[in-house]
C-alpha positions in Angstrom: 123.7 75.8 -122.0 121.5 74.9 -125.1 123.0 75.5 -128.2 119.8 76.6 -130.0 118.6 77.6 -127.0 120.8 80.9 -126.0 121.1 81.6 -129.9 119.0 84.9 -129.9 116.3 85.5 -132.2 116.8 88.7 -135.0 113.4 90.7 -135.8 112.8 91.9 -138.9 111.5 95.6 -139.8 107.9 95.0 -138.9 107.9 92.2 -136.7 106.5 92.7 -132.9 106.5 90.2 -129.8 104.8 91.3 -127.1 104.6 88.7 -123.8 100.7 88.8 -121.6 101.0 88.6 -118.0 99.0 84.5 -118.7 102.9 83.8 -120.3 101.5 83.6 -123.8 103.9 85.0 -126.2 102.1 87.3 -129.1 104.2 87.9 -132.2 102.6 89.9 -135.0 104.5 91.0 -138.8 103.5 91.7 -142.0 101.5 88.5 -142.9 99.3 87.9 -139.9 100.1 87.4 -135.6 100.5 83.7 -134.2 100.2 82.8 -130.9 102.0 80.8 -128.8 101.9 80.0 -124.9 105.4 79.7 -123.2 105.9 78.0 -119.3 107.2 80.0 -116.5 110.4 78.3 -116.7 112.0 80.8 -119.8 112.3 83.9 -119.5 112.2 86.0 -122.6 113.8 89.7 -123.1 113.9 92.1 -125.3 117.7 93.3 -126.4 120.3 93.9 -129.3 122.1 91.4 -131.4 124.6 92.5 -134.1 122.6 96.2 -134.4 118.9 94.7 -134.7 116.4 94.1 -132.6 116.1 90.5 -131.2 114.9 88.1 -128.3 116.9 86.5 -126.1 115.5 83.0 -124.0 116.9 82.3 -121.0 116.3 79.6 -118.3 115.2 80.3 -114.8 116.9 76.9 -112.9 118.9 74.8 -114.6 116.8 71.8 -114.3 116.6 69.0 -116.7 113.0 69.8 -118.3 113.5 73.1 -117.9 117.0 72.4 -119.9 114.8 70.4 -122.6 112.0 73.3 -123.0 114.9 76.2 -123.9 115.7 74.8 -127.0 111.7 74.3 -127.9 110.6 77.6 -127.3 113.7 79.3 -128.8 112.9 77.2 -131.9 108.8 77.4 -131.6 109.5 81.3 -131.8 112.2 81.8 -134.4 109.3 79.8 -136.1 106.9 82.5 -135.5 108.9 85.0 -136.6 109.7 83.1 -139.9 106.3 82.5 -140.5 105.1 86.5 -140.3 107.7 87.9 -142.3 108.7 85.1 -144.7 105.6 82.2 -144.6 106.1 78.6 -145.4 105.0 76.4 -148.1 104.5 72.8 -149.1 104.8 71.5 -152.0 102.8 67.8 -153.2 102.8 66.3 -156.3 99.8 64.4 -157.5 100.9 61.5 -160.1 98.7 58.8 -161.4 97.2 58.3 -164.9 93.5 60.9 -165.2 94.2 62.4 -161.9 93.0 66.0 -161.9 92.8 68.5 -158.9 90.3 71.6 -158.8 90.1 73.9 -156.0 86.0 75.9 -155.3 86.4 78.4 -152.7 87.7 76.1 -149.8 87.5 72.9 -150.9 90.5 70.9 -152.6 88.4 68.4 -155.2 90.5 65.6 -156.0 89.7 62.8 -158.6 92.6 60.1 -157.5 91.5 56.8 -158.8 88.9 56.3 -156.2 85.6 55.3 -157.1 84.2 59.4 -156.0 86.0 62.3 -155.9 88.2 63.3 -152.5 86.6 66.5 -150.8 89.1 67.8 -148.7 88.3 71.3 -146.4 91.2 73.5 -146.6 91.8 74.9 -142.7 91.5 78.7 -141.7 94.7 80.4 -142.1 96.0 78.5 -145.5 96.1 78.8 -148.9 95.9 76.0 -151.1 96.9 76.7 -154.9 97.4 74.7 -158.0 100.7 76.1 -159.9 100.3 73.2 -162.2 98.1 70.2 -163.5 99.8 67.8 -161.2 100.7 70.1 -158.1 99.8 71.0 -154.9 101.2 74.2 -153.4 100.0 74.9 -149.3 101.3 77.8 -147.9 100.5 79.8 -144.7 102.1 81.4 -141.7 102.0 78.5 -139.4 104.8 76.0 -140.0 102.6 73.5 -137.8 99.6 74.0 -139.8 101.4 74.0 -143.1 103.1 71.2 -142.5 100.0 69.0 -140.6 97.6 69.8 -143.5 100.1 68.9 -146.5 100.7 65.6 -144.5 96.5 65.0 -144.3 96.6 65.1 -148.0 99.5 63.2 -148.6 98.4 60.6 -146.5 94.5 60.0 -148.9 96.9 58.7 -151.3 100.3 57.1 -150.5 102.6 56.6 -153.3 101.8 52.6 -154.9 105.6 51.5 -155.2 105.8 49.7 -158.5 104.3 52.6 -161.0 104.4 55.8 -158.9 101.0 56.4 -158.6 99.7 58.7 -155.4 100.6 61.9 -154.1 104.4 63.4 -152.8 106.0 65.5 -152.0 108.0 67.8 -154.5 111.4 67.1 -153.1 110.9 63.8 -152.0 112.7 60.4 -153.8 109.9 57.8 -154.4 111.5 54.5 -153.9 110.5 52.6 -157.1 110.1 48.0 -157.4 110.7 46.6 -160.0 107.6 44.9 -161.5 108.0 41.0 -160.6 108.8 38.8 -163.5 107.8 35.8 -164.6 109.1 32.4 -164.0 111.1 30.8 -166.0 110.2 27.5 -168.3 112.7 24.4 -168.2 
């Protein structure tokens, strides 16, 4: 058996799943409801795990894709029910001599050494905020969506390896060159 697959899923206080006859799964919390549509194959039930609430996935043949799509779903929903009661969050960092960032309404206005400023359209369902000078901060209750949209912006302007320049993320090591020298006289 999966692993991550029969590992049940606890609910928070607040936190509903509901199933629709169409197999789409409907879980709804605190911050908003997701959506998510689940194949025939798993079967999902209601029950108890360690005095709370939780959802148990099982399989209904043990075939090899049907193996496969246990651990997805189980993972897709603990997802879910992260994402209504906690949220997730990306953070970027924007470096680069006279870069600056401004956010009006929903549009993130970045002035990143191009020649015009980048427009980008921030999607429905995420916040986009600017903790400081230099930082990007998307949040939502979608872990796809975060994670998608924080990648879109990363990608406008990829880190130039020999100063730094471009946008990061937070957490991540930028692997630095080192600046090529001259050659030597005889």
């Amino acid at each position: 058996m999966s692993r991550i697959g029969r590992a049940p899923i606890e609910l928070a206080n607040g936190v509903n799943v509901d199933q629709t006859t169409e197999g789409v799964v409907i879980v709804s919390g605190p911050k908003g409801t997701l959506r998510q549509a689940v194949a025939p194959c798993i079967k999902i039930e209601k029950g108890m795990h360690n005095d709370k609430p939780a959802i148990i996935l099982t399989r209904v043949n043990e075939e090899k894709e049907t193996k496969a799509k246990h651990g997805l779903y189980r993972a897709l929903l603990a997802n879910m029910v992260k994402g209504v009661t906690d949220g997730y969050s990306k953070s970027l960092t924007v470096a680069g001599v006279g870069y600056k960032l401004a956010i009006n309404g929903n549009k993130l206005t970045m002035n990143i050494g191009f020649s015009h400023p980048v427009n980008v359209t921030v999607p429905e369902g995420l916040t986009v905020t600017l903790p400081t000078a230099t930082e990007i901060l998307v949040s939502g209750i979608n872990k796809e969506q975060v994670g998608q949209f924080a990648a879109d912006i990363k990608a406008i302007k990829p880190v130039e390896p020999y100063h730094g320049y471009g946008i990061h993320y937070t957490n991540e090591t930028v692997r630095r060159k080192e600046i090529k020298k001259g050659a030597k006289k005889k």
